[in-house]
C-alpha positions as CSV (number, residue, x, y, z in Angstrom):
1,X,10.9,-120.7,-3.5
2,X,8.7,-118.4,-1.4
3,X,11.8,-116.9,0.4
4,X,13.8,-116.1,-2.9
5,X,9.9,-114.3,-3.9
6,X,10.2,-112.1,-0.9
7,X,13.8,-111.5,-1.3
8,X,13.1,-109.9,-5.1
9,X,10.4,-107.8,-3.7
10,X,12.3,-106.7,-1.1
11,X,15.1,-105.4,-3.4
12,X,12.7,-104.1,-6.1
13,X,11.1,-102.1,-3.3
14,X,14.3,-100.9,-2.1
15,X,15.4,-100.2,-5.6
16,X,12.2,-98.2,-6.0
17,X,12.6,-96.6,-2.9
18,X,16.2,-95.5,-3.8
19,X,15.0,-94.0,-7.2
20,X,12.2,-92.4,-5.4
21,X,14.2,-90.2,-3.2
22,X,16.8,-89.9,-5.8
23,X,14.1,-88.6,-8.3
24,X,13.1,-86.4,-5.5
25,X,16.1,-84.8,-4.4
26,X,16.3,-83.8,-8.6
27,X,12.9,-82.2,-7.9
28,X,14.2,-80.3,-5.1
29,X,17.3,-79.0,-6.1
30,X,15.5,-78.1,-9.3
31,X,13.0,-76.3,-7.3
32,X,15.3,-74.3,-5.5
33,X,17.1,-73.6,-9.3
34,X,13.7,-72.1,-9.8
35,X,13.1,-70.3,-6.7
36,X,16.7,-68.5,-6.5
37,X,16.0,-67.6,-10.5
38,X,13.1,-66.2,-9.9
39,X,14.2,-64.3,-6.4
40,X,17.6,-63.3,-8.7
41,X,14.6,-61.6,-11.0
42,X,12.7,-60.4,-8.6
43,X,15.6,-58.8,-6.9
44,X,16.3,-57.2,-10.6
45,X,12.5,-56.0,-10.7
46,X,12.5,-54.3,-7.6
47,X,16.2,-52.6,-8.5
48,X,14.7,-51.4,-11.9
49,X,11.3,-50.4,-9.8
50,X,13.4,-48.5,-7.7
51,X,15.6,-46.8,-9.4
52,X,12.7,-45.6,-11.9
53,X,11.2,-43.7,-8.7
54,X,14.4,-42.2,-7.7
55,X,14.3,-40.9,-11.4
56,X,10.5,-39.8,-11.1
57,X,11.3,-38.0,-7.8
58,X,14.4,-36.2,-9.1
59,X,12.2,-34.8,-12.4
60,X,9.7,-34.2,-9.8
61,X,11.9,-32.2,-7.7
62,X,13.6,-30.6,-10.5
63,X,9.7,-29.4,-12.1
64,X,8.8,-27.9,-8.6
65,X,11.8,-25.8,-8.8
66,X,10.9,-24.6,-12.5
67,X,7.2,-23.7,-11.3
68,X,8.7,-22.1,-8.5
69,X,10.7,-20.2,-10.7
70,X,7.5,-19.3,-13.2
71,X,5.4,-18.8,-10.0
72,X,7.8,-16.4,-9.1
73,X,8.2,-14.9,-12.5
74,X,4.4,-14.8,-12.8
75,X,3.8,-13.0,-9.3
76,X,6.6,-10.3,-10.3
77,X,5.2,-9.8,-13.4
78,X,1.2,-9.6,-11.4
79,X,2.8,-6.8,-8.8
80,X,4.2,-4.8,-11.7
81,X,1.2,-5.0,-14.1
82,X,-0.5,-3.9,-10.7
83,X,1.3,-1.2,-9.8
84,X,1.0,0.2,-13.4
85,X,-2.8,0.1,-13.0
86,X,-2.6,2.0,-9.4
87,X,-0.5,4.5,-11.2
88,X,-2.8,5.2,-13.8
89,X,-5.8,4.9,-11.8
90,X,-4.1,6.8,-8.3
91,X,-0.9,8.7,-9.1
92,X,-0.8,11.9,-11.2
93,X,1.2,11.2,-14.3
94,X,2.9,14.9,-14.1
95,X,3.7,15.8,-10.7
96,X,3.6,11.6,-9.2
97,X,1.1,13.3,-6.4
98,X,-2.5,11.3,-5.8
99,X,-5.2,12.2,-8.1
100,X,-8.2,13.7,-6.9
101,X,-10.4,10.9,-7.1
102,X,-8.3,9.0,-4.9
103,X,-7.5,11.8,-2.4
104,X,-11.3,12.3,-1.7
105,X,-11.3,8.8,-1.4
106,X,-8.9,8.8,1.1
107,X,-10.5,11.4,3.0
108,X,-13.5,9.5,3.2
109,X,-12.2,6.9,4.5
110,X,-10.6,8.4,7.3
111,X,-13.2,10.5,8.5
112,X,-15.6,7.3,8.5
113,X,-13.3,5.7,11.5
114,X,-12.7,9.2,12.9
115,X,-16.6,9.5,13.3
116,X,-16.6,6.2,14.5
117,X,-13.9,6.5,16.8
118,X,-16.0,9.9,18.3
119,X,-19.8,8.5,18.6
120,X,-19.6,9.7,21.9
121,X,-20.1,13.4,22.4
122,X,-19.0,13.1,25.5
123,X,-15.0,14.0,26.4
124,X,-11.7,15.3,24.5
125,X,-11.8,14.1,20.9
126,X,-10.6,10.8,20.6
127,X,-9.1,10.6,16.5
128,X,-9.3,13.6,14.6
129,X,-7.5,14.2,11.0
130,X,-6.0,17.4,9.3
131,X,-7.1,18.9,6.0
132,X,-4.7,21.3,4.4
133,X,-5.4,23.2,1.0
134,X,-2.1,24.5,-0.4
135,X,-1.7,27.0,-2.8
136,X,1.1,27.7,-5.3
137,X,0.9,31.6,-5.1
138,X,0.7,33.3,-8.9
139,X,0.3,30.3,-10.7
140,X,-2.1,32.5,-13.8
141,X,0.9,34.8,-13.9
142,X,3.7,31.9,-14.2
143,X,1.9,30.3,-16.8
144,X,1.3,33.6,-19.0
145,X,4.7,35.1,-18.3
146,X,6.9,32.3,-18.6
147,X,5.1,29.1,-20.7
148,X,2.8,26.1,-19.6
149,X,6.3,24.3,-20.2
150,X,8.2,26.5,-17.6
151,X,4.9,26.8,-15.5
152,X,4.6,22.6,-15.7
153,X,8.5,22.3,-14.8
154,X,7.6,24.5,-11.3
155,X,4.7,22.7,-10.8
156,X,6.7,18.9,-10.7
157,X,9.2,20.5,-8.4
158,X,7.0,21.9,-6.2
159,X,5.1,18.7,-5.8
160,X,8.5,17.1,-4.8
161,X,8.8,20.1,-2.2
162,X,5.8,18.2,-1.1
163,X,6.4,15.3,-0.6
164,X,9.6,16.5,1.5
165,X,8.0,19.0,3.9
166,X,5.4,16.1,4.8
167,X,5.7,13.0,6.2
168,X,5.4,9.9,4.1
169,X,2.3,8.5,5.7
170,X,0.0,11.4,4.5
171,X,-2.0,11.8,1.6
172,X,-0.6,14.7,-1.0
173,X,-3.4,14.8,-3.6
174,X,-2.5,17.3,-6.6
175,X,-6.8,18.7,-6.4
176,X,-6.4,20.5,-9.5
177,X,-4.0,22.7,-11.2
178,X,-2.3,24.8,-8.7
179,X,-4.6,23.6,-5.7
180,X,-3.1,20.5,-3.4
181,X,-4.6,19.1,-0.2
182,X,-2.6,17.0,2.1
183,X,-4.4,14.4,4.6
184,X,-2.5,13.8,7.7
185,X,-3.5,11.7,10.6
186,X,-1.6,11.0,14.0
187,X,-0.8,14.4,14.1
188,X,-2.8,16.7,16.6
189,X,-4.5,20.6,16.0
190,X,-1.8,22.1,17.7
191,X,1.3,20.0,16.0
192,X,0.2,21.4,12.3
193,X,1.4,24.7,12.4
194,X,4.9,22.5,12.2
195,X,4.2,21.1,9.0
196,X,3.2,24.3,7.8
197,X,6.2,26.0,8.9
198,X,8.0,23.4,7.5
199,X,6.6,23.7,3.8
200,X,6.5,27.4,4.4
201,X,10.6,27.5,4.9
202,X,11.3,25.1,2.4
203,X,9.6,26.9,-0.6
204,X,11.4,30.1,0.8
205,X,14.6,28.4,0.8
206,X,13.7,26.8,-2.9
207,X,15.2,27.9,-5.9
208,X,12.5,26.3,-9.2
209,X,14.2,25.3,-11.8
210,X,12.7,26.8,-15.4
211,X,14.8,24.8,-17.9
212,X,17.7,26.6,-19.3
213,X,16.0,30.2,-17.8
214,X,16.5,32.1,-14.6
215,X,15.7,30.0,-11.2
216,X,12.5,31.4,-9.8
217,X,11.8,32.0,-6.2
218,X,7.8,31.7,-5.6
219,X,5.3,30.9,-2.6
220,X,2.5,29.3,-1.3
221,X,-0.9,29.7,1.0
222,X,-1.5,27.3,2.9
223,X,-5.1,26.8,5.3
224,X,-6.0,23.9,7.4
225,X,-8.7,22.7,9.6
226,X,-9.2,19.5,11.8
227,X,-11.4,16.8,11.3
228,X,-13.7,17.2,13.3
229,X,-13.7,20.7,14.8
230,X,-15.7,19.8,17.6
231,X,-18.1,17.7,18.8
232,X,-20.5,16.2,18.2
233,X,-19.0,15.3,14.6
234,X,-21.2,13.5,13.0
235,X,-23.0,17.7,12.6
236,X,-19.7,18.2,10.2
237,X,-19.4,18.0,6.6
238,X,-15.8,17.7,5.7
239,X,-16.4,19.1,2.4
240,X,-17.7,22.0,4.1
241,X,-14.6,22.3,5.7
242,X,-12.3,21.8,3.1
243,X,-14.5,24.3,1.4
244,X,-13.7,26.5,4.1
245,X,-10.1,25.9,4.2
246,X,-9.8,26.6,0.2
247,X,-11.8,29.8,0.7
248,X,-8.8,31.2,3.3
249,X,-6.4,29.9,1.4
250,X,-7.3,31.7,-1.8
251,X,-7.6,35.2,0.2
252,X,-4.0,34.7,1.7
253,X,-2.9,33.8,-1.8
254,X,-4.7,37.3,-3.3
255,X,-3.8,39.3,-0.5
256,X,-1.1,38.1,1.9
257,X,0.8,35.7,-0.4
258,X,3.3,33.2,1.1
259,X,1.5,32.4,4.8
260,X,-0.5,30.1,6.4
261,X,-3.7,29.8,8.8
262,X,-5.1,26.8,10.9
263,X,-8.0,26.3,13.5
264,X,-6.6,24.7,16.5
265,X,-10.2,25.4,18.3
266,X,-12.4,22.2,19.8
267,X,-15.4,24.5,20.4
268,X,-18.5,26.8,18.4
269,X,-20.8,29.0,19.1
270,X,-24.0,27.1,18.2
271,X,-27.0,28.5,16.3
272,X,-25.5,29.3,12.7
273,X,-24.8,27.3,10.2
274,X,-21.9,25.2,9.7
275,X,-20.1,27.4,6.9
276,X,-20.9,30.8,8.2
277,X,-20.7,29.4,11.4
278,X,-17.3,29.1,11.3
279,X,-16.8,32.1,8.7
280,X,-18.5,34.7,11.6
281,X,-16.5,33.1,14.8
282,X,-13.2,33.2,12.9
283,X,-14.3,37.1,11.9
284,X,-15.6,37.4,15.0
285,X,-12.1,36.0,16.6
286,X,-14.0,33.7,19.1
287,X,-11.9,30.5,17.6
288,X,-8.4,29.4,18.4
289,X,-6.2,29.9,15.7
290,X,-2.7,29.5,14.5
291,X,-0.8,31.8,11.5
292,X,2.3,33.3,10.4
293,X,0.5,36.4,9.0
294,X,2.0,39.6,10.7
295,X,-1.1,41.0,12.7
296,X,-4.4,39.2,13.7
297,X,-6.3,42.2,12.1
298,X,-5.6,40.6,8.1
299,X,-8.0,37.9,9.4
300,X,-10.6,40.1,9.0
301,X,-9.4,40.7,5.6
302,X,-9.2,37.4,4.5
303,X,-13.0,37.0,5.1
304,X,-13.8,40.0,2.8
């Protein structure tokens, strides 16, 4: 009786076992149903994640290039707008020469670094720059005898003479009406009479144009004088010497039309001052000087 008890039990348990791990083996392949589902979805997550950057990084890309474009666009647009305003505010509608504002401030600029450059009065001079005042010869008798049209027409080709006969790094400032002073630096005392020659053949060789009338052959006076003359330089004034420079270019024009005269000097007698300083040494010929006027005596003249 016992024994048949025990041998029930026995199979019941077995049974039990047997559903047991049969119940668990559903659980487990139904668990790894569920885990390769959700790894399948995942996996379809991470596709749709990463495809959606590739997309963001293309637009991306592409929108850089746009602004690249408009920065570009933008920046061109800048530099011409710029270059509009230094035209109005620089360049000389009519002849496309520097205005005078600009010229003088030019010339300001350069002779603060050449007086740097020369705080020692001791020695050569280290950095010196050129002033020339130019002269278009008869300009009162153009006008009245052929137009301010005609007179305008000689005065936009003569600023293109110019611009020829010097180099491009120096300042061509159209001063006022038929008055011009050119700025050049690099260029030592005794190398200017070149550029003078130079504009001097050219305007000789140069037939003006007067719109539908005969070509006109005219002149110029030219006068130039270093920055500084001597030394020490902070004593000079180079509107005193520009003053100077116009003064001997207006004489040539009146009464030798067509030439030139330049200080080469580096030393003054001392004890006058700086204007007639200069005025009486040059009369008095005790300064080096070059010129394409015919005798040394028209000097004198020049100063009358």
């Amino acid at each position: 009786m016992l024994k048949g008890l025990l041998t029930k039990v026995l199979v019941f348990g077995v049974i039990c076992g047997l559903s047991s791990a049969h119940g668990a083996q559903e659980r487990t392949a139904s668990l790894a149903g569920q885990l390769a589902s959700t790894e399948q979805h995942l996996g379809s997550v991470w596709l749709f994640i990463i495809a959606w950057l590739l997309c963001f990084i293309i637009f991306l890309l592409r929108r850089i290039k746009s602004l690249k474009h408009e920065v570009r666009r933008l920046i061109d647009t800048i530099s011409k707008q710029q270059k509009k305003l230094t035209n109005l505010t620089q360049i000389n509608s009519h002849t496309r020469l520097y205005k005078f504002r600009y010229g003088e401030q030019r010339i300001n600029d350069e002779v603060a670094y050449c007086l740097r450059q020369n705080a020692s009065d001791q020695g050569p001079i280290k950095d010196e720059v050129i002033l020339f005042y130019i002269i278009l010869d008869k300009s009162e008798q153009l006008r009245e005898g052929y137009g301010k049209h005609r007179y305008m027409l000689c005065q936009q080709q003569f600023a293109t003479l110019l611009q020829a006969s010097f180099r491009h790094t120096d300042i061509i400032s159209h001063w006022q009406d038929e008055e011009f002073v050119v700025l050049t630096r690099g260029l030592k005392r005794q190398q200017a009479c070149h550029l003078a020659q130079r504009l001097q053949h050219g305007i000789q060789d140069y037939s003006f144009d007067c719109d539908k009338g005969p070509s006109l052959h005219l002149t110029c006076s030219q006068a130039y004088i270093p920055f500084p003359l001597s030394l020490p330089a902070e004593e000079f004034d180079w509107q005193q010497l520009l003053l100077l420079a116009k003064s001997l270019a207006i004489s040539i024009s009146y009464q030798q039309a067509g030439h030139w005269f330049g200080l080469t000097t580096a030393t003054l007698p001392t004890g006058l001052s700086q204007y007639q300083q200069v005025l009486t040494a040059i009369s008095e010929k005790q300064l080096d000087y070059d010129t394409s006027l015919s005798t040394i005596a028209t000097i004198d003249i020049l100063l009358d």
